[in-house]
C-alpha positions in Angstrom: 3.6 -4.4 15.0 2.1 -5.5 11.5 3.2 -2.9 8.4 1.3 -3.0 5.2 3.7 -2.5 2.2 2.1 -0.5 -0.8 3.2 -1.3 -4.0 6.1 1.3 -4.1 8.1 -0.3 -1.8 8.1 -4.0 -3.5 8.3 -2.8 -7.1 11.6 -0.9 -6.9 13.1 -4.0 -5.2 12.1 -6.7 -7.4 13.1 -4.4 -10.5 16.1 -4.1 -9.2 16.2 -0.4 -9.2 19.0 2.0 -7.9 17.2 2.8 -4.8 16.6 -1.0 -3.9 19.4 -1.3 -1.6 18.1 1.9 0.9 14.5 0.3 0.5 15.5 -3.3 1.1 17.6 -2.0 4.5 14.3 0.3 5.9 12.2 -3.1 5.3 14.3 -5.0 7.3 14.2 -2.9 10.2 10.2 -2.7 9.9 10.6 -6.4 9.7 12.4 -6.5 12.7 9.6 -4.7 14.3 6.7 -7.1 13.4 4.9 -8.7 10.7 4.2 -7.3 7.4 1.4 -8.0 5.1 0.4 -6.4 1.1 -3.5 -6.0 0.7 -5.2 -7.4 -2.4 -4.7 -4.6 -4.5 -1.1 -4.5 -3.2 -0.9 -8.3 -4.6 -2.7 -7.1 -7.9 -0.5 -4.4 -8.7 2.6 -6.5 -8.0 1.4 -9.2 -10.6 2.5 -6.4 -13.2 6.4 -5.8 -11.9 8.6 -6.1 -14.4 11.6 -8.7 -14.3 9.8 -10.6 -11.5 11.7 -14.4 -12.3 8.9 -15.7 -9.9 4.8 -15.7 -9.7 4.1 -12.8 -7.0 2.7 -15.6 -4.6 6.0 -17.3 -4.3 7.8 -14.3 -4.0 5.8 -13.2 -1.3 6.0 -16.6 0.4 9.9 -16.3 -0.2 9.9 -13.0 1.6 7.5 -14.2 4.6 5.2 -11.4 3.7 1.5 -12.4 4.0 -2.0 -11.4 1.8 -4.5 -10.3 2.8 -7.0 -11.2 0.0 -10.1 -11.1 2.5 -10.4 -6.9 3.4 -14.0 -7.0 5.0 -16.7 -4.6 4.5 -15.1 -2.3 7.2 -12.2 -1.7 4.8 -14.3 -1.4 1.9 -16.7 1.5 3.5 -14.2 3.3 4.9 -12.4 2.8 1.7 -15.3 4.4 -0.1 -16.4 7.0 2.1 -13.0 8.4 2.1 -13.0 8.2 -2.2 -16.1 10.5 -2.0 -15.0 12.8 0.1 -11.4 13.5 -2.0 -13.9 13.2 -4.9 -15.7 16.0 -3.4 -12.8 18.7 -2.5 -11.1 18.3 -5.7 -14.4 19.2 -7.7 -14.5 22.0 -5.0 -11.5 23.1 -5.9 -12.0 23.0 -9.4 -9.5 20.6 -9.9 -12.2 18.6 -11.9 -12.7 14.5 -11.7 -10.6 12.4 -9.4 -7.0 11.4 -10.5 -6.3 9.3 -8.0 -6.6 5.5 -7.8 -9.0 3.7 -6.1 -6.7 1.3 -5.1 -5.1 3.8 -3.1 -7.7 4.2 -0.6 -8.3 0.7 -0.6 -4.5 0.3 0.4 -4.3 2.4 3.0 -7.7 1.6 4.4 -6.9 -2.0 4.7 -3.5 -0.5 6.7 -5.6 1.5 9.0 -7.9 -1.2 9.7 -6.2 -3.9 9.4 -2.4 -3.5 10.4 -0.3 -0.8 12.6 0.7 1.2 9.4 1.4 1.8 6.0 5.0 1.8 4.3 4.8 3.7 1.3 7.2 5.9 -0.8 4.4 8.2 -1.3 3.2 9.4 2.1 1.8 12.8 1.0 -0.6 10.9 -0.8 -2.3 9.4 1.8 -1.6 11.8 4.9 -4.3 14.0 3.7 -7.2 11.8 3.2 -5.8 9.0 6.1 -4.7 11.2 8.7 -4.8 9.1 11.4 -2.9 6.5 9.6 1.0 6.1 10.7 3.2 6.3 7.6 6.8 5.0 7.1 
Protein backbone atom coordinates (compact mmCIF):
# COMPACT_ATOMS: atom_id res chain seq x y z
CA UNK A 1 0.00 0.00 0.00
CA UNK A 2 1.75 3.37 -0.99
CA UNK A 3 0.03 6.71 0.75
CA UNK A 4 0.72 10.16 -0.72
CA UNK A 5 0.98 12.77 2.13
CA UNK A 6 -0.38 16.38 1.16
CA UNK A 7 1.16 19.10 2.65
CA UNK A 8 -1.20 19.29 5.65
CA UNK A 9 -0.10 16.34 7.22
CA UNK A 10 3.83 17.24 7.26
CA UNK A 11 3.47 20.90 7.97
CA UNK A 12 1.70 20.65 11.35
CA UNK A 13 4.43 18.07 12.38
CA UNK A 14 7.48 19.78 11.53
CA UNK A 15 5.98 23.17 13.11
CA UNK A 16 5.46 21.49 15.97
CA UNK A 17 1.85 22.26 16.32
CA UNK A 18 -0.68 21.06 19.03
CA UNK A 19 -2.18 18.55 16.87
CA UNK A 20 1.35 16.93 15.88
CA UNK A 21 1.23 14.24 18.31
CA UNK A 22 -2.48 12.70 16.83
CA UNK A 23 -1.00 13.34 13.23
CA UNK A 24 2.42 11.75 13.87
CA UNK A 25 0.44 8.42 15.57
CA UNK A 26 -2.19 8.14 12.23
CA UNK A 27 1.20 8.32 10.09
CA UNK A 28 2.70 5.65 11.73
CA UNK A 29 -0.06 3.30 11.33
CA UNK A 30 -0.27 4.25 7.39
CA UNK A 31 3.35 3.62 7.60
CA UNK A 32 2.87 0.40 8.94
CA UNK A 33 0.72 -0.29 6.02
CA UNK A 34 3.11 0.50 3.15
CA UNK A 35 5.24 3.00 1.69
CA UNK A 36 4.55 6.66 1.54
CA UNK A 37 5.61 9.20 -0.88
CA UNK A 38 4.95 13.50 -1.26
CA UNK A 39 4.49 14.55 -5.01
CA UNK A 40 6.50 17.53 -6.30
CA UNK A 41 4.16 20.05 -5.28
CA UNK A 42 3.97 18.32 -1.94
CA UNK A 43 8.01 18.83 -1.77
CA UNK A 44 7.47 22.49 -3.06
CA UNK A 45 5.06 23.55 -0.49
CA UNK A 46 7.11 21.97 2.24
CA UNK A 47 10.24 24.00 1.25
CA UNK A 48 8.19 27.01 2.90
CA UNK A 49 7.44 25.24 6.62
CA UNK A 50 8.37 27.24 9.16
CA UNK A 51 10.93 26.15 11.94
CA UNK A 52 12.14 23.26 9.60
CA UNK A 53 16.06 22.99 11.34
CA UNK A 54 16.70 20.85 8.11
CA UNK A 55 16.49 21.24 4.02
CA UNK A 56 13.02 19.39 3.19
CA UNK A 57 15.25 16.69 1.27
CA UNK A 58 16.93 15.55 4.34
CA UNK A 59 13.96 15.59 6.28
CA UNK A 60 12.22 13.54 4.00
CA UNK A 61 15.24 11.09 3.69
CA UNK A 62 15.21 11.13 7.62
CA UNK A 63 11.57 10.12 7.63
CA UNK A 64 11.96 7.34 4.76
CA UNK A 65 9.38 9.14 2.79
CA UNK A 66 10.18 9.29 -0.97
CA UNK A 67 9.52 12.14 -4.09
CA UNK A 68 8.15 11.83 -6.58
CA UNK A 69 9.62 14.74 -8.66
CA UNK A 70 8.84 12.79 -12.09
CA UNK A 71 4.53 12.86 -12.26
CA UNK A 72 4.12 11.86 -16.04
CA UNK A 73 1.84 13.35 -18.51
CA UNK A 74 -0.95 10.99 -17.17
CA UNK A 75 -0.93 12.93 -13.84
CA UNK A 76 -0.65 16.06 -15.47
CA UNK A 77 -3.95 15.53 -17.93
CA UNK A 78 -5.94 14.25 -15.49
CA UNK A 79 -4.68 16.92 -13.28
CA UNK A 80 -5.92 19.43 -15.82
CA UNK A 81 -8.95 18.06 -17.05
CA UNK A 82 -10.25 17.82 -13.54
CA UNK A 83 -9.03 21.91 -12.99
CA UNK A 84 -11.51 22.67 -15.84
CA UNK A 85 -14.18 20.98 -14.97
CA UNK A 86 -14.24 22.54 -11.00
CA UNK A 87 -13.42 25.72 -13.09
CA UNK A 88 -16.49 25.12 -14.95
CA UNK A 89 -19.24 24.37 -12.05
CA UNK A 90 -18.09 27.11 -9.85
CA UNK A 91 -18.67 29.80 -12.75
CA UNK A 92 -21.96 27.83 -13.11
CA UNK A 93 -22.75 28.43 -9.95
CA UNK A 94 -21.91 31.88 -9.85
CA UNK A 95 -19.30 31.41 -7.56
CA UNK A 96 -17.07 33.33 -10.01
CA UNK A 97 -13.15 32.34 -10.89
CA UNK A 98 -11.44 29.35 -9.24
CA UNK A 99 -10.17 29.65 -5.65
CA UNK A 100 -8.65 26.70 -5.46
CA UNK A 101 -5.03 25.73 -6.05
CA UNK A 102 -3.70 24.03 -8.71
CA UNK A 103 -1.49 22.22 -6.79
CA UNK A 104 -4.27 20.58 -5.35
CA UNK A 105 -5.32 18.67 -8.24
CA UNK A 106 -1.93 18.01 -9.11
CA UNK A 107 -1.68 16.35 -5.46
CA UNK A 108 -4.26 14.34 -5.56
CA UNK A 109 -3.90 13.29 -9.12
CA UNK A 110 -0.42 12.08 -8.63
CA UNK A 111 -2.23 10.02 -5.50
CA UNK A 112 -4.79 8.54 -7.74
CA UNK A 113 -2.38 7.62 -10.28
CA UNK A 114 0.42 7.02 -8.78
CA UNK A 115 -0.08 5.62 -5.10
CA UNK A 116 -3.11 3.77 -3.21
CA UNK A 117 -4.36 7.05 -1.58
CA UNK A 118 -4.08 10.34 -0.35
CA UNK A 119 -3.64 11.41 3.42
CA UNK A 120 -4.87 14.76 3.74
CA UNK A 121 -6.45 16.86 6.63
CA UNK A 122 -8.68 18.33 4.12
CA UNK A 123 -10.57 15.49 2.51
CA UNK A 124 -13.75 17.50 1.50
CA UNK A 125 -11.62 19.21 -0.78
CA UNK A 126 -10.77 16.62 -2.93
CA UNK A 127 -13.70 13.97 -2.49
CA UNK A 128 -15.75 16.05 -4.88
CA UNK A 129 -13.53 16.58 -7.79
CA UNK A 130 -11.42 12.94 -7.04
CA UNK A 131 -14.14 10.76 -6.16
CA UNK A 132 -12.65 7.63 -6.77
CA UNK A 133 -9.63 8.56 -4.88
CA UNK A 134 -9.36 6.81 -1.20
CA UNK A 135 -8.76 9.48 1.50
CA UNK A 136 -7.30 9.16 5.04
Amino acid sequence: MRTALDTNILSPVWSGTPDATAIIAQLLRVRAEGALVVSAPVFVELSAVPRLSVPVREALKETDIAIDFDLGEDVWQLAASSFSAYAARRRASGGGLPKRLLADFVVASHALLKADRLMTRDASRYALDFPTLRLI
